[in-house]
C-alpha positions in Angstrom: -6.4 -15.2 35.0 -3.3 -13.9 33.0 -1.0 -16.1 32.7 2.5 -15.5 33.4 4.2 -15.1 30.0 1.6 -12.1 29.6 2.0 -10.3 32.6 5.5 -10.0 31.8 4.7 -8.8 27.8 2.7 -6.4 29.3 5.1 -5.2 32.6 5.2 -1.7 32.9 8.7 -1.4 31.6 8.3 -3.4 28.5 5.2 -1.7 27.4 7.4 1.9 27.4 10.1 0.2 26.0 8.4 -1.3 23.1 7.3 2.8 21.7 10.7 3.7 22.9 11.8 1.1 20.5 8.9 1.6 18.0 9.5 5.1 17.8 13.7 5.3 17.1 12.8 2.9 14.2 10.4 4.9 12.6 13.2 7.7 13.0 15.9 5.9 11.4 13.2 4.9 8.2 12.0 8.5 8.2 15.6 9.7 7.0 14.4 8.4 3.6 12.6 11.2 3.1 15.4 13.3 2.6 18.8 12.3 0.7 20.8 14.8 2.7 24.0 12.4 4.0 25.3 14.9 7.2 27.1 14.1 10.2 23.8 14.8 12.0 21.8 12.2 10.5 24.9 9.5 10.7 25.3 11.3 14.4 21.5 10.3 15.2 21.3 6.7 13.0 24.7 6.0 15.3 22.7 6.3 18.2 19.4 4.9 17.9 20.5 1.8 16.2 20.0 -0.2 19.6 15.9 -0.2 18.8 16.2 -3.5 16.8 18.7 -5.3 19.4 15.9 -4.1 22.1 12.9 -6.0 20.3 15.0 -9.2 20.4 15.9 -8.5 24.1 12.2 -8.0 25.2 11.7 -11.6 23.7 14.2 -13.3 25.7 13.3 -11.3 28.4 9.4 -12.7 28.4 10.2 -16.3 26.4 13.3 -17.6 27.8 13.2 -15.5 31.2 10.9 -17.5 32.2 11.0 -20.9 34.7 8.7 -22.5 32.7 10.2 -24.4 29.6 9.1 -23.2 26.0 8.2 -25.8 23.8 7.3 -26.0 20.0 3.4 -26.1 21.1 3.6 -22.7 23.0 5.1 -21.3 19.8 3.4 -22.6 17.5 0.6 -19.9 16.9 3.4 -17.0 16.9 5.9 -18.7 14.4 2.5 -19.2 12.2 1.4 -15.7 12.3 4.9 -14.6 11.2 5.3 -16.7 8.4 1.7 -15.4 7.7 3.1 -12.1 7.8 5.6 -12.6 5.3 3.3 -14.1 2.4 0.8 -11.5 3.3 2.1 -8.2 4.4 5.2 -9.1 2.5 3.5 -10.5 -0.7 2.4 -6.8 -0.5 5.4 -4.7 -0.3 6.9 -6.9 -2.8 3.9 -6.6 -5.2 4.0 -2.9 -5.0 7.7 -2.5 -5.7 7.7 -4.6 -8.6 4.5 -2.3 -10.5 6.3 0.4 -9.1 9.5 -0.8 -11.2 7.7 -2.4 -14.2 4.1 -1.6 -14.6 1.0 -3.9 -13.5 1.2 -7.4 -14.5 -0.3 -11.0 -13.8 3.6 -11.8 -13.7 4.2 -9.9 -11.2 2.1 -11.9 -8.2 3.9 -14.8 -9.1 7.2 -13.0 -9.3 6.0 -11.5 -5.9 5.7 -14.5 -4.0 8.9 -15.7 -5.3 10.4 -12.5 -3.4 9.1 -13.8 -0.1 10.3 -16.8 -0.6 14.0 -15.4 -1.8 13.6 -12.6 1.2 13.5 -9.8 -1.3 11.2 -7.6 0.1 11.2 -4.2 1.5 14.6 -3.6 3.9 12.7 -3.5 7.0 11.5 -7.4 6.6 14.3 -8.9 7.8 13.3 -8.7 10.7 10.5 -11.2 10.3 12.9 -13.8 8.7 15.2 -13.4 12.1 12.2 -13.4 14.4 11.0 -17.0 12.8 14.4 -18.5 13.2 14.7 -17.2 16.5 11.8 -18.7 17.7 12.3 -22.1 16.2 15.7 -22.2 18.2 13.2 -21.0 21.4 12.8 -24.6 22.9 16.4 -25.7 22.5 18.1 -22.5 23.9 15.1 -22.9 26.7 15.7 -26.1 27.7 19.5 -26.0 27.7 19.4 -22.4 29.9 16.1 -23.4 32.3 18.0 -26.3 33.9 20.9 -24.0 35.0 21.2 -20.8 35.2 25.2 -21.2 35.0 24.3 -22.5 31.2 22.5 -18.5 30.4 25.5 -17.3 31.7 27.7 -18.5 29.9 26.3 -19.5 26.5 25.3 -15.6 26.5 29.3 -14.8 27.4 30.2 -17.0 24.2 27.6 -15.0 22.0 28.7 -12.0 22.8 32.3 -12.9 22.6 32.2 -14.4 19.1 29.2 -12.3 17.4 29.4 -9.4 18.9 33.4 -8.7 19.9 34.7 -10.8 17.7 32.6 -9.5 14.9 33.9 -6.4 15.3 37.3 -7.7 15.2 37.1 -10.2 12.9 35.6 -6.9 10.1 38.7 -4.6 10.8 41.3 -7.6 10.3 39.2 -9.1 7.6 39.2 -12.4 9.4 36.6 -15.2 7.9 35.2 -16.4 10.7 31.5 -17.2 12.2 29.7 -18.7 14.6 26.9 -21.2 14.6 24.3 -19.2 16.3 23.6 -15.4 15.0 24.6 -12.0 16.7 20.6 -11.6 17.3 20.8 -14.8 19.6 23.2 -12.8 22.2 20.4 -9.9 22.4 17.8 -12.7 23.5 20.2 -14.2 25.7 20.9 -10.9 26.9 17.4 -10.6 27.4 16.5 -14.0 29.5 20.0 -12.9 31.4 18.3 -9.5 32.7 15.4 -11.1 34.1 17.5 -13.4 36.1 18.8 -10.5 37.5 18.1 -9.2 41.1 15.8 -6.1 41.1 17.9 -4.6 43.6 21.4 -5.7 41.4 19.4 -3.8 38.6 19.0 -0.7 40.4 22.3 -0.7 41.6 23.3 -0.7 37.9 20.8 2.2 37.3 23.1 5.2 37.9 26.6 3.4 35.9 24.3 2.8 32.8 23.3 6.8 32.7 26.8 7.6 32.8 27.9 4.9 30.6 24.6 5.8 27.7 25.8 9.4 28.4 30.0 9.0 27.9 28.8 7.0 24.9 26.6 9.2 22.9 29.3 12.2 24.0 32.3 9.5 22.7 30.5 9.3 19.4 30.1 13.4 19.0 33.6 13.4 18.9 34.4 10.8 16.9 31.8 11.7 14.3 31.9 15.8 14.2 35.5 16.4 15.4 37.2 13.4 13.9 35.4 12.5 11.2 35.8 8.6 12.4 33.0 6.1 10.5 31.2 4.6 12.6 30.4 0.6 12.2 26.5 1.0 12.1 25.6 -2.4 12.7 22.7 -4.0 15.4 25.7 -6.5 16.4 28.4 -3.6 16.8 30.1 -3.8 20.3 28.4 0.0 21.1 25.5 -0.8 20.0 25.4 -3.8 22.0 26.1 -1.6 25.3 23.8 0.8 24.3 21.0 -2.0 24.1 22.0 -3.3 27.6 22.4 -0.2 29.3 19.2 1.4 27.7 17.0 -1.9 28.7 18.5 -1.0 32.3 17.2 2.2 32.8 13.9 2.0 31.3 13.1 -0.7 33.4 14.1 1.1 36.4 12.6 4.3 34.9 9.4 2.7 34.4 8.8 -0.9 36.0 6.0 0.7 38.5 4.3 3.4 36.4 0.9 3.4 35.6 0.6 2.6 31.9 -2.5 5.0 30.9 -4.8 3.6 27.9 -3.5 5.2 25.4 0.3 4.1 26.0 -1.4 0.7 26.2 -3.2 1.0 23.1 0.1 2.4 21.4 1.9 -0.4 22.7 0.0 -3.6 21.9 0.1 -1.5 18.0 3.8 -1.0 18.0 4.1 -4.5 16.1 1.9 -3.2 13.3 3.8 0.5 13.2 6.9 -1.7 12.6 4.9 -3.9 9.8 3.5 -0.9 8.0 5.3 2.4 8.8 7.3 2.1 5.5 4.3 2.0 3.7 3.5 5.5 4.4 7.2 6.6 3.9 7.4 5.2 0.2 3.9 6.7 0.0 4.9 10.0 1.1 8.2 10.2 -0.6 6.9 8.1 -3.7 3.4 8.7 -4.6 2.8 12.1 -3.5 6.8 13.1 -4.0 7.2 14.4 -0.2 10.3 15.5 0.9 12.0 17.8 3.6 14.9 18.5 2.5 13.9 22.0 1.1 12.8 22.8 4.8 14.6 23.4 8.2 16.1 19.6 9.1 15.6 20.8 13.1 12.1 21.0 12.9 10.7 19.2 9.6 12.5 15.8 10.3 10.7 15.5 13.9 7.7 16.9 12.4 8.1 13.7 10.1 8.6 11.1 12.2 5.8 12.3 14.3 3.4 12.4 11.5 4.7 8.5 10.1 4.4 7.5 13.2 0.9 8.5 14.2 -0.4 8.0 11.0 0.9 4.3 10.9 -0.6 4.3 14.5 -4.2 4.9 13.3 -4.1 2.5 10.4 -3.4 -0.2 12.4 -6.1 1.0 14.8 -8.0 0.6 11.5 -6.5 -3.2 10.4 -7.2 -4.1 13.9 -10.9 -4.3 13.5 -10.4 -6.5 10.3 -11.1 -10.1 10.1 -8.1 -12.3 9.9 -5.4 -9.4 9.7 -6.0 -8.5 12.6 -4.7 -11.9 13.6 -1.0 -10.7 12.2 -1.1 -6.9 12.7 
């Protein structure tokens, strides 16, 4: 018997939501493989930056949604496997960008692991330094929202208020100011605030988040291409937040009673490990072998791209999967 935690990581909705998710970051990572700087790319990267906010939203949605209180126990095996992650998978990327910048040495492992331990690894990392600290704040946020569900409400309301608006604000008027709790805390929140939510509120919200995804990607056309405006391309940027929500909505409505086939499935429970090791391939590609697009048509050879990163990182963790003890992390 599942238990409940995993029927709701594997729901319809959150399985399509994790590739949805999976698949705009491997887009925005791809771009490397070009230098061109247009208002296309910035266009697309303005648009598909709501891919990281969703990751964190799927985790409040399955750790915090829940009745059940969290505790440091329950967590214990994933906050183990992500600091594994770092001084493995990490140790890695940081070992191959230091040969690639000075040559093979014994230093250099030493050096490496001193990179983990600084956070200087490859950009795409970060994410496993946020994920840890969000998950060693799990049982405290869960135990202060679980006994009322007037406390979600409003300790998400003051998150998105001070690290999301505010943020905003505080960057254009150069105002010093911060909160205790991180932007990435609202999107959990955010998360644990959906599943709350009525199905039948939710699909009344179905139709206004279309038209409020569409008005927003059409808002920033104009502002990029006929205005030339810059964009704040941030995960806590108030549009971006929106985005996030709105997306979340629709997808689950979309998709909260398809039938998942095997391969989606397959895709899904790898989309963790296409995160990890997709810029592995890129700096291989782009690196190693000196692979770029940009001599070629950008409407077809950047697609063509992400596809291949994608199902290329796809099969090597198909691969690590079936290895002893990484397949613990992957």
């Amino acid at each position: 018997m599942k238990s409940q935690t995993e029927k709701h990581a594997n729901a319809s909705f959150i399985i399509f939501l994790r590739i949805i998710a999976a698949v705009a970051v491997v887009m925005i990572h791809t771009k490397t493989l070009t230098n061109f700087e247009t208002k296309g790319y910035y266009f697309l990267h303005s648009c598909i930056l709501w891919c990281v906010p969703i990751f964190f939203m799927i985790s409040g949605y399955i750790f915090l949604g829940l009745k059940t209180n969290i505790t440091y126990n329950n967590l214990k095996k994933y906050i183990i496997r992500f600091i594994v992650t770092l001084f493995t998978i990490g140790w890695f990327y940081a070992l191959i960008q230091r040969v690639f910048e000075n040559g093979i040495s014994i230093l250099a492992f030493g050096y490496s692991f001193l990179d983990v331990l600084k956070g200087n690894l490859w950009a795409h990392m970060w994410y496993v330094y946020s994920i840890i600290g969000i998950y060693l704040v799990f049982p405290v946020l869960s135990a202060f929202v679980s006994s009322n569900r007037k406390n979600l409400y409003i300790l998400t309301l003051i998150c998105g208020i001070f690290n999301i608006i505010f943020n905003d604000i505080s960057t254009i008027f150069n105002i010093g100011f911060s909160f205790p709790l991180s932007g990435y805390c609202f999107y959990v929140l955010m998360g644990a605030v959906l599943y709350r939510l009525e199905d039948s509120l939710l699909k009344k919200a179905f139709l206004p988040s279309v038209l409020v995804l569409v008005s927003m990607i059409i808002g920033l056309a104009i502002e990029i291409f006929l205005f030339n405006i810059n964009i704040k391309q941030s995960y806590t940027a108030i549009y971006v937040a929106i985005m996030s929500i709105v997306i979340f909505i629709v997808c689950k409505n979309l998709f909260n009673n398809v039938k998942v086939s095997g391969v989606v499935d397959s895709i899904s429970k790898c989309t963790w490990g296409i995160y990890l090791v997709h810029p592995f391939f890129i700096h291989l590609f782009n690196k190693a072998f000196s692979i770029s697009i940009e001599g070629y048509n950008q409407f077809i050879a950047f697609p063509v791209s992400c596809v291949i990163v994608f199902f290329v990182s796809y099969l090597a963790v198909l691969i690590l999967k079936r290895i002893p003890l990484i397949n613990k992390i992957i």
